[in-house]
C-alpha positions in Angstrom: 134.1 158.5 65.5 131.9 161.2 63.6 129.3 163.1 65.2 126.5 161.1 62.9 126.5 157.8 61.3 124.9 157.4 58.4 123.7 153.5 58.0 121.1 151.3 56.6 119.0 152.4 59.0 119.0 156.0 58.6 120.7 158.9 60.9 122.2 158.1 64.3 123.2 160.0 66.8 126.4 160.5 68.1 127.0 157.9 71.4 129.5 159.0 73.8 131.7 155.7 74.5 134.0 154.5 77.3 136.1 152.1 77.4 137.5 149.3 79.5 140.5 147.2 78.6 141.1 144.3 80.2 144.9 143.7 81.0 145.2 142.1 84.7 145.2 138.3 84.3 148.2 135.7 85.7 147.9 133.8 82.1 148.6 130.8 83.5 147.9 129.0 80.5 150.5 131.2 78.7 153.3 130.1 81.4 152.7 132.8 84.0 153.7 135.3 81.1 151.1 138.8 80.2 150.0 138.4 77.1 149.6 141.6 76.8 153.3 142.6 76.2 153.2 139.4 73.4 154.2 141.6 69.9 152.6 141.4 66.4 154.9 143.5 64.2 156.8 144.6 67.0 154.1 146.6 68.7 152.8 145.2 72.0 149.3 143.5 71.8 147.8 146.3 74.8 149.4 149.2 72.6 147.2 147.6 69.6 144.1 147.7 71.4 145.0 151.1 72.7 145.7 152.3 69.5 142.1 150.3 67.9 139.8 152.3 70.7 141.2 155.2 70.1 141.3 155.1 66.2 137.4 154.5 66.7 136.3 157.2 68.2 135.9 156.4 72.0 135.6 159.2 74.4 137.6 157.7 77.6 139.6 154.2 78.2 140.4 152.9 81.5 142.7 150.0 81.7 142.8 147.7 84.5 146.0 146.0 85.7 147.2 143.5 88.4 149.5 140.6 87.2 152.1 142.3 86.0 151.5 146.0 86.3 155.1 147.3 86.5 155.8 145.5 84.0 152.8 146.6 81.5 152.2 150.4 82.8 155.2 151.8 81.4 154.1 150.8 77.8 150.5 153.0 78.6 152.0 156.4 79.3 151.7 157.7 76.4 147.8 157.4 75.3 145.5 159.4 77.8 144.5 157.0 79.6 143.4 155.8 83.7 144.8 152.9 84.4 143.5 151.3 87.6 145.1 148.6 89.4 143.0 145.7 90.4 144.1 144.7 94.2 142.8 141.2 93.8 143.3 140.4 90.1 143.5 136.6 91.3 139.4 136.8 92.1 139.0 136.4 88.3 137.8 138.8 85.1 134.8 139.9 86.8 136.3 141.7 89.7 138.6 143.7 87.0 135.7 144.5 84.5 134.1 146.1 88.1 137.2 147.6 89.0 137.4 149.1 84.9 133.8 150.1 85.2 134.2 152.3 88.7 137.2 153.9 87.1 134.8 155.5 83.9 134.0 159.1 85.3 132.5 160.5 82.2 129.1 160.9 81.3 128.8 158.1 79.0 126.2 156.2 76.7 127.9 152.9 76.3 130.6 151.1 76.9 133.0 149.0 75.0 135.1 145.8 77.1 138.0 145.0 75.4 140.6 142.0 76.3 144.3 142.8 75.8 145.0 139.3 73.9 143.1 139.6 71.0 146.0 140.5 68.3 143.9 141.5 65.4 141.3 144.0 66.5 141.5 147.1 64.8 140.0 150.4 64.7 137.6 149.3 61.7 136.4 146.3 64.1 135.5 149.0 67.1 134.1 151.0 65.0 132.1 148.0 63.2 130.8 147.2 66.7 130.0 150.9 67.5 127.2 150.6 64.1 125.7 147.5 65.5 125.4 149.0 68.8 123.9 152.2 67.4 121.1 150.0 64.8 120.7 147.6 67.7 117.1 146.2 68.0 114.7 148.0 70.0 115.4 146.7 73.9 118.6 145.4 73.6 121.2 146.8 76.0 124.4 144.1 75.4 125.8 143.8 71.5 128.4 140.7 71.3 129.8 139.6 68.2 128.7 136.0 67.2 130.8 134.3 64.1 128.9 131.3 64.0 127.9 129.7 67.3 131.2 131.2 68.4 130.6 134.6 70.9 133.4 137.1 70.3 134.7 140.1 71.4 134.8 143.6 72.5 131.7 143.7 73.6 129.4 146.9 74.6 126.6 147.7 76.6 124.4 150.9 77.8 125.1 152.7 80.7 121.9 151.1 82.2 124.1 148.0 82.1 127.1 149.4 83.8 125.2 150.7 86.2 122.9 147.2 86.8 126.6 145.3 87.0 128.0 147.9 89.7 125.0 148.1 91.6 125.0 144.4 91.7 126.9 141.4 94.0 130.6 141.7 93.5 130.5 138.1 91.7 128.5 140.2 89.1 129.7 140.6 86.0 128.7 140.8 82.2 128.2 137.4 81.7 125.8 137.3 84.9 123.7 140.5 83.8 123.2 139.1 80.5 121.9 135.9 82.0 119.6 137.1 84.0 118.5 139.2 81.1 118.6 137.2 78.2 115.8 139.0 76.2 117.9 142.2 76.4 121.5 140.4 74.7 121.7 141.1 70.8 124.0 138.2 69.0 125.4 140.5 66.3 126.1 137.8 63.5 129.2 139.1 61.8 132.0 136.8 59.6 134.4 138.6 61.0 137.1 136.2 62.3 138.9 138.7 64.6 136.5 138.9 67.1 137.1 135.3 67.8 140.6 135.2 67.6 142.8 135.6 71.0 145.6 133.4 72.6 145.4 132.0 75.8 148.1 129.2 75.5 151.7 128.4 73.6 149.4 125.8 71.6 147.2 129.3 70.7 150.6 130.9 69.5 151.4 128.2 67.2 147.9 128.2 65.6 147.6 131.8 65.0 150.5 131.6 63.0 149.2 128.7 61.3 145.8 130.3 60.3 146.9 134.0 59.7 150.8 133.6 58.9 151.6 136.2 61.5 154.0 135.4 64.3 153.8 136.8 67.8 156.8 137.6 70.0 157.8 137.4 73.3 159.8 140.9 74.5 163.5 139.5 75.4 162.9 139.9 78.9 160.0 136.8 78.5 161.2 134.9 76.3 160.9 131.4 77.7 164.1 129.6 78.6 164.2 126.4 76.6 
């Protein structure tokens, strides 16, 4: 990420951006398998998202495991990263984004959430999201992709946000700030497709081969037994 964007809008300044990726679910939809370690050209799906933050531009990454973390942290040592381990991944997505958000220690503008099963973000998409964040309108704090009436992902927020979602009830989460704050949530309308696209279930597998023509893979050692 440059130190200015130039946009339709003019000159912005340069936003210092963290990051949290999202990487401790049980995927029980997905057989009790991490989706994370499911491979699109033979790199794992967390490596791709690793490799799409930092491409963009963003300043620090945190990524948050439970389910599965011995199995998932040896594929992160690598990028410079903190990885924190959730201790009670089973209490849902909103105790990891809290646990992803404490773990940020820089002195940050925004932030970008990013889930680990979305196969096709890229650097360009981050990036993309980055602009819309920057030419935001005036009072919105939360930019979410919207393709249609569908709400996509990464999303990113001020550090006014972080801060409201940290200082708030532990069953606090993105989703609950931007409720209670509706007039502050900018739908960025975008007809980008891979903001939308994740997979969640072996019936999600088989469609995002249909609609794309890419296959995703299973690593040998979770390869289900048929």
């Amino acid at each position: 990420m440059g130190c200015i964007l130039k946009g339709g809008g003019g000159l912005y300044s340069r936003v210092v951006v963290g990051a949290v990726l999202l990487a401790a679910g049980q995927a029980t939809r997905m057989g009790n398998r991490p989706k994370s370690l499911l491979q699109l050209g033979g790199v794992p799906l967390i490596r791709r998202q690793l490799i799409a933050l930092s491409g963009a531009g963003v300043d620090e990454v945190v990524v948050v495991l439970g389910h599965y973390a011995d199995d998932i942290e040896p594929l992160l040592q690598e990028f410079p990263v903190t990885i924190v381990r959730n201790p009670a991944p089973s209490d849902g997505q909103v105790s990891s984004l809290r646990c992803g958000l404490a773990g940020l220690t820089g002195k940050l503008d925004a932030v970008v959430v990013a889930l680990a099963d979305q196969p096709l973000i890229n650097a360009q998409d981050v990036s993309a999201l980055i602009a819309a964040y920057k030419k935001r309108p005036d009072g919105a704090q939360v930019v979410q992709p919207a393709v249609g009436d569908a709400i996509g992902n990464p999303v990113m927020f001020s550090e006014e946000v972080r801060e409201g979602i940290l200082a708030g009830d532990a069953n606090v989460g993105c989703k609950q700030w931007q409720r209670a704050n509706p007039s502050k949530v900018y739908r960025w309308a975008t007809d980008n497709k891979r903001y939308i696209t994740d997979v969640d279930s072996p019936e999600d597998l088989a469609r995002f081969t249909e609609q794309t023509g890419h296959q995703l893979s299973w690593p040998p050692a979770w390869v289900p037994v048929t």
